[in-house]
Phi, psi and omega in degrees: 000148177278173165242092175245135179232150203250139185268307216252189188244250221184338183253143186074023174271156186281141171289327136340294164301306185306279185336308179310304183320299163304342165251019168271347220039066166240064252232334190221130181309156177072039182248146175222147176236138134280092169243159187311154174255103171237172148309323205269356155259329154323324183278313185294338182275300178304334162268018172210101157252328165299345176241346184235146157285117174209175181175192177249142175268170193257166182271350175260008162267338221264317188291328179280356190254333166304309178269352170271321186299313211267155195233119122018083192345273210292355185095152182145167132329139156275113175301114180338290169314346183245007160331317187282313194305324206285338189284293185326319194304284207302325177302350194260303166237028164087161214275351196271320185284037233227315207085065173186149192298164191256039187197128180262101184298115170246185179275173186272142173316111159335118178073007159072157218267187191289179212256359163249034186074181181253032176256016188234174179253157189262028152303350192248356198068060170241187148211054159223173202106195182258135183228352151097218157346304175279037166292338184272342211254328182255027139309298180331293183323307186261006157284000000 
């Protein structure tokens, strides 16, 4: 499963983009989804790759960002014992049908996005773009 979290914000985005963007549910920077690695998300990530972060995620960010992170459909907490059913949920059919919003509100990353900003891909030492394995390490952060 991917991990994606949106970086940039809303002004001077293309309405195309902006649209994707709403059906990623990523509605605010520092918003994260969990989506399935298929082609047809895989196309929605590459088209608003200028504004978003993704990679694959570990099952021990994914339990952790559920359990600190994660919300209920009608809203609440998740009671700690059902964290794992709730991880199984979402690796099987996805976050919404899972019964939980389908958007993990974090924080801004501890110590800031990589050091040439988020207007760079981080191949270049940004932080947008597919960053693989480390998508975990700037979870951490921002939990």
């Amino acid at each position: 499963m991917y991990a994606v979290v949106r970086v940039r914000g809303t002004v001077g985005v293309r309405e195309e983009v902006e649209r994707t963007l709403k059906l990623l549910n990523l509605n605010k920077p520092h918003h994260c989804t969990v989506v399935p690695e298929n082609d047809s998300y895989k196309g929605m990530i590459f088209k608003v790759k200028d504004y978003v972060t993704w990679g694959e995620v570990s099952d021990e960010v994914l339990k952790l960002l559920v359990e600190k992170r994660g919300e209920l459909e009608g809203g609440g907490k998740i009671p700690a014992e059902k964290v794992d059913e709730y991880v199984k949920k979402i690796k099987e059919v996805g976050l919404k049908k899972a019964g939980l919003k389908p958007v993990f509100r974090l924080a801004p990353p501890r110590k800031g996005y990589e050091r040439k900003g988020i207007k760079k891909h981080f191949t270049v030492g940004g932080a947008l773009g597919y960053r693989g394995e480390k998508i975990n390490d700037l979870i951490k952060r921002m939990i």
